[in-house]
C-alpha positions as CSV (number, residue, x, y, z in Angstrom):
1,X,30.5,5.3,-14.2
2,X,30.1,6.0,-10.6
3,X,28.9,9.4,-11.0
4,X,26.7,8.1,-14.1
5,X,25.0,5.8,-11.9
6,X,24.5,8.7,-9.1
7,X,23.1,11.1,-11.7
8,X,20.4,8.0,-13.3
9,X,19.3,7.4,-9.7
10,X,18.4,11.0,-8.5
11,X,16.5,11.1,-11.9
12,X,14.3,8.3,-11.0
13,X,13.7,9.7,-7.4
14,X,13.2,13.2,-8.5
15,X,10.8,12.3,-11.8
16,X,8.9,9.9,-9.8
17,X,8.1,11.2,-6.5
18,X,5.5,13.1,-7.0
19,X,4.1,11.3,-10.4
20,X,1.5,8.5,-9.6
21,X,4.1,5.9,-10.8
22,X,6.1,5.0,-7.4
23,X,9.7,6.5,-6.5
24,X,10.4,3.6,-4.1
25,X,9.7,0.6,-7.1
26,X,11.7,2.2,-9.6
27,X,14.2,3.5,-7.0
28,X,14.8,-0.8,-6.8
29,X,14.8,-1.0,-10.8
30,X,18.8,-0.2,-11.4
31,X,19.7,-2.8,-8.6
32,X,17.1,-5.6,-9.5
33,X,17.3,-5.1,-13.2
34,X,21.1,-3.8,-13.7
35,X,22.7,-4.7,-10.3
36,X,23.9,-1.0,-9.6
37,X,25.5,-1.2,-5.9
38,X,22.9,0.9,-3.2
39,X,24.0,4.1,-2.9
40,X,23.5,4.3,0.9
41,X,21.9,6.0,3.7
42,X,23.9,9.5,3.1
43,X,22.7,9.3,-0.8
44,X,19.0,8.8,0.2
45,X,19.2,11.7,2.4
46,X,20.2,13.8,-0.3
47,X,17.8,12.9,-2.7
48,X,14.9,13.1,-0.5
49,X,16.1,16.3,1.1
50,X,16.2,17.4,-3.0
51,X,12.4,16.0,-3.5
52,X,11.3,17.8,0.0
53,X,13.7,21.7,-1.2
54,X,11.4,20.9,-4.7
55,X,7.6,20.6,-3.7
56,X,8.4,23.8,-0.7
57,X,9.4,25.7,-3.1
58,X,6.8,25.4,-5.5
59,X,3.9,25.7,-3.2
60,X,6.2,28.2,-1.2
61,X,3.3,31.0,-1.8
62,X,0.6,28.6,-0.8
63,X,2.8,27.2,2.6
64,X,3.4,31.0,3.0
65,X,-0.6,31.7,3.2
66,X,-1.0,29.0,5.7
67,X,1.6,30.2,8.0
68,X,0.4,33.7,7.7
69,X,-3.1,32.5,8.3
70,X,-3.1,30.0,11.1
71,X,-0.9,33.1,13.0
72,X,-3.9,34.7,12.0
73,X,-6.3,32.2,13.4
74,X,-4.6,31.9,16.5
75,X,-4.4,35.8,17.0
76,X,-8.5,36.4,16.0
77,X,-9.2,32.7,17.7
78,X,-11.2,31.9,14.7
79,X,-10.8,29.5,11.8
80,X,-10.0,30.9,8.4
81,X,-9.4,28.9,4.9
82,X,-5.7,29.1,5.3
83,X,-5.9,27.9,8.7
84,X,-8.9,25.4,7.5
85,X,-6.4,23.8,5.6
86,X,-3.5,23.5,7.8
87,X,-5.7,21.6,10.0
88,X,-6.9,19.5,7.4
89,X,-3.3,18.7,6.3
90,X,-2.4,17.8,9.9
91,X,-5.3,15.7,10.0
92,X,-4.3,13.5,6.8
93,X,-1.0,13.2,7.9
94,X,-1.8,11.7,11.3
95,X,-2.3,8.2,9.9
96,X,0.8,8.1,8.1
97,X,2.9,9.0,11.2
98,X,1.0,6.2,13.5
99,X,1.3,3.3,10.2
100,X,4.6,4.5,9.4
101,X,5.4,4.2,13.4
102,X,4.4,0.7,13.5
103,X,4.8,-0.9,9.9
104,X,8.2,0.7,9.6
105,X,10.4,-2.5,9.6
106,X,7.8,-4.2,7.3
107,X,7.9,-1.9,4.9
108,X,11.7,-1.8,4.9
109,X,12.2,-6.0,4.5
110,X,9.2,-8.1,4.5
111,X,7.3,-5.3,1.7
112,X,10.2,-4.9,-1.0
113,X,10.0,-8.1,-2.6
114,X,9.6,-8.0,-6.1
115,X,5.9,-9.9,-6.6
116,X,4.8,-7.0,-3.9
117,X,5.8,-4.8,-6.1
118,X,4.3,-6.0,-9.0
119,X,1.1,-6.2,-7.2
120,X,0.9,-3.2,-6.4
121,X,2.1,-1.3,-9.3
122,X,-0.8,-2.8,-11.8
123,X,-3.3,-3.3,-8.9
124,X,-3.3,0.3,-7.7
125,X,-2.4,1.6,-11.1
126,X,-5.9,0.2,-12.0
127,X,-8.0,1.6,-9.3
128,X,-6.6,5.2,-10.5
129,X,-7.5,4.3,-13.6
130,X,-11.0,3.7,-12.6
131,X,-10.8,6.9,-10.6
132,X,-10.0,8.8,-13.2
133,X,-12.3,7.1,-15.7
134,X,-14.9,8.3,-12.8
135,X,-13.9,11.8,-13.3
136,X,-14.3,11.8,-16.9
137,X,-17.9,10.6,-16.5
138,X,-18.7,13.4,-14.2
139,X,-17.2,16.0,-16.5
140,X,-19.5,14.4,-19.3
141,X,-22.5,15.1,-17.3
142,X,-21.8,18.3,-17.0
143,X,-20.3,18.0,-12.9
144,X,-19.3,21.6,-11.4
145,X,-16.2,20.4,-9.6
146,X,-15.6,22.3,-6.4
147,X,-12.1,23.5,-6.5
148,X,-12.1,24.5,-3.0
149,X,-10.4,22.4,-0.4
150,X,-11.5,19.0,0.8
151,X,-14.3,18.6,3.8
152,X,-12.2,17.6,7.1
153,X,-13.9,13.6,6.7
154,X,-12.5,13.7,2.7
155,X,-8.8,14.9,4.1
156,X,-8.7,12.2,6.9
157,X,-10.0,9.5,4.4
158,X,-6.9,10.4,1.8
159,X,-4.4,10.7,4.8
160,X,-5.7,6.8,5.6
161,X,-5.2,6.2,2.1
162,X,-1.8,6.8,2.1
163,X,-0.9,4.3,4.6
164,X,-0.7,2.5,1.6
165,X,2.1,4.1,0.6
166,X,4.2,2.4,2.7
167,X,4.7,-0.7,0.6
168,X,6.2,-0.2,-2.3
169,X,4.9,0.2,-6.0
170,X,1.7,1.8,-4.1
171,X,3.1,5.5,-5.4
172,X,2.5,8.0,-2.4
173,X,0.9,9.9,-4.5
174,X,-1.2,7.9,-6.8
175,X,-2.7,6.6,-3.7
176,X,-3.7,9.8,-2.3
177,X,-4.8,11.3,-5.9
178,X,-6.7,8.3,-6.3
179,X,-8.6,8.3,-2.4
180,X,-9.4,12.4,-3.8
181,X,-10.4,12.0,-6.9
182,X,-13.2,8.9,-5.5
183,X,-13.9,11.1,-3.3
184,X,-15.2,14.0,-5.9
185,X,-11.9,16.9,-5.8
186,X,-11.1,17.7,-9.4
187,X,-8.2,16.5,-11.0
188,X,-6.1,19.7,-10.4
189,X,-7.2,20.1,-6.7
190,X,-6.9,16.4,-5.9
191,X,-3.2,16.7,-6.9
192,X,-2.6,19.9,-5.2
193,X,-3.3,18.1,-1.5
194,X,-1.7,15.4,-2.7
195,X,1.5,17.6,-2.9
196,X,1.0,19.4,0.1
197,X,0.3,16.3,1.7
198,X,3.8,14.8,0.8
199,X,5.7,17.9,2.7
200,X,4.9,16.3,6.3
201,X,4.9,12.6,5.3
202,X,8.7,13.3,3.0
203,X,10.0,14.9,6.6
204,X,9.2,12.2,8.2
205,X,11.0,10.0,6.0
206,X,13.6,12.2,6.2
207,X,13.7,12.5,10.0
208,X,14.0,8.8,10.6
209,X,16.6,8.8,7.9
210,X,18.6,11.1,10.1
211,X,18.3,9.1,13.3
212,X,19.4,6.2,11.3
213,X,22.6,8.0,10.3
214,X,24.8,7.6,13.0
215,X,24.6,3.7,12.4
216,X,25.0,3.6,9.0
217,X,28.1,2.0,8.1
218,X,30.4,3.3,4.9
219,X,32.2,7.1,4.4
220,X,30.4,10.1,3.5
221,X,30.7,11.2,-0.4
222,X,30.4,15.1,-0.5
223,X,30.1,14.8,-4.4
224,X,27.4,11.8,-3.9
225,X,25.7,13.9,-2.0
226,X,25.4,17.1,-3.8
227,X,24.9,15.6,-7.4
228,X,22.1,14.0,-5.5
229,X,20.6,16.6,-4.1
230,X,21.0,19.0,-6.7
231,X,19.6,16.7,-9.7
232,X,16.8,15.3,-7.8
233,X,15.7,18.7,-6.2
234,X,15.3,20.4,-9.4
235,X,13.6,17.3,-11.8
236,X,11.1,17.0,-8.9
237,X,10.6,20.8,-9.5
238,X,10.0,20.8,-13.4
239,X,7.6,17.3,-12.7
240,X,5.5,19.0,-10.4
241,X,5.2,21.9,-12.7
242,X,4.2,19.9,-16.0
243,X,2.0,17.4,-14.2
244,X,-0.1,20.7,-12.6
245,X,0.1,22.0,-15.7
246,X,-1.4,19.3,-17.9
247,X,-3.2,17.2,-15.6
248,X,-6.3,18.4,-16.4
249,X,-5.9,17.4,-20.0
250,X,-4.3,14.5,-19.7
251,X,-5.8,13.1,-17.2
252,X,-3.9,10.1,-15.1
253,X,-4.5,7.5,-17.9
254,X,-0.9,8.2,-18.9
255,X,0.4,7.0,-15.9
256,X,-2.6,4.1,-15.4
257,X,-0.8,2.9,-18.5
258,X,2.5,3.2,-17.9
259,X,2.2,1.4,-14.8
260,X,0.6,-1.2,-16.6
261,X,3.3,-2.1,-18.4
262,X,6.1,-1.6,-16.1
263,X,4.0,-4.2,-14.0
264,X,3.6,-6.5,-16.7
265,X,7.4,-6.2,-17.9
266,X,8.6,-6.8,-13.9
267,X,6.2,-9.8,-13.8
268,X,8.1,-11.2,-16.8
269,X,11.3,-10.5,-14.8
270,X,9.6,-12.5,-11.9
271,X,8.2,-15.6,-13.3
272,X,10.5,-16.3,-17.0
């Protein structure tokens, strides 16, 4: 049962960290909704660690080009795409690292309440709806998306977006797919900075989870660990893969109504 329980929660965290559906809420679902024990600071590590080994290595050709080309641009002291984009990465990450900085503690107790949770999951599964019902209107028209990267002002507007991230049922993701697609990127390009975006923001995660290891209380599971990083690294792979694959014909309304219902089925939880 132990290892059952393991197994089920690296699932959740690998299927839905990088859908627009929120890892952290349904990370909470087994222990609200079935009162599975936490599996503790050493598990999260894994799993994240999993989600973080996942999106490198499928953008590991991409990451490749924008070490290669900000080399480049610091050799030639000029500004290439590759380099372009590093800087606009950097530049969306930036708000994350100063919210997550100072909100930290909030997000960790005063955000995870379950009516937060169902606010957030229908009310910002409803403005991606709209943002993706936005889209679709565009492509009626006859709208020539440009698939290059975002302007500098569009990259800092998603990387403030994403501040939202921090309380759960937001969806890291969603949030910053949502802020892209308002802001004109197409549904496949949108997505792709949303990804890279995540790289920065799940190491720092990931770092503070490390500097809170030395206090966390309870032994270290070596079998915990590796089933949880090994199962959440690779269904984080194969989601990435299908969701760039078929976003473009699916759209996000999918996922707008998924989250619908799992915010209507917790609000039943809630209040009956």
């Amino acid at each position: 049962m132990e290892t059952l329980q393991t197994i089920c929660i690296a699932l959740i965290q690998g299927i839905t960290e990088f859908l627009p559906i929120s890892s952290s809420a349904h990370i909470q679902f087994p222990a609200l909704l079935l009162g599975w024990d936490d599996r503790g600071l050493h598990f999260d590590i894994a799993i994240h660690a999993g989600s973080l080994l996942a999106v490198v290595a499928y953008f590991r050709r991409t990451l490749a080009e924008l070490g290669i080309g900000s080399l480049a641009s610091l050799k030639n002291r000029s500004i290439n795409v590759h380099s372009e984009l590093a800087i606009k990465l950097a530049l969306g990450t930036l708000p994350i690292l100063f919210a997550g900085f100072f909100l930290a503690e909030f997000a960790a107790n005063e955000a995870r309440h379950l009516v937060v949770i169902v606010a957030t999951t229908l009310g910002f599964g409803i403005l991606l709806g709209l943002a993706d019902w936005r889209t679709t209107r565009l492509q009626a028209r006859g709208h020539i998306f440009d698939d290059t990267n975002p302007s500098y002002l569009a990259a800092i507007v998603i990387g403030i977006a994403q501040i939202f991230a921090i309380v759960p049922g937001t969806s890291r993701s969603g949030v910053t797919i949502t802020a892209a697609l308002l802001l004109g990127l197409s549904r496949t390009q949108a997505a792709k900075f949303s990804f890279l975006l995540a790289i920065p923001a799940i190491m720092g995660a990931f770092a503070l989870m490390l500097l809170e290891v030395g206090e966390a209380a309870g032994s270290f599971n070596l079998v915990q660990f590796v089933i949880g990083f090994v199962v959440a690294g690779i269904s984080a792979y194969l989601c990435i893969g299908f969701f760039m694959t078929v976003i473009e014909k699916i759209g996000m309304w999918p996922f707008v109504i998924y989250r619908l219902v799992i915010g209507v089925l917790l609000g039943c939880v809630l209040w009956l």
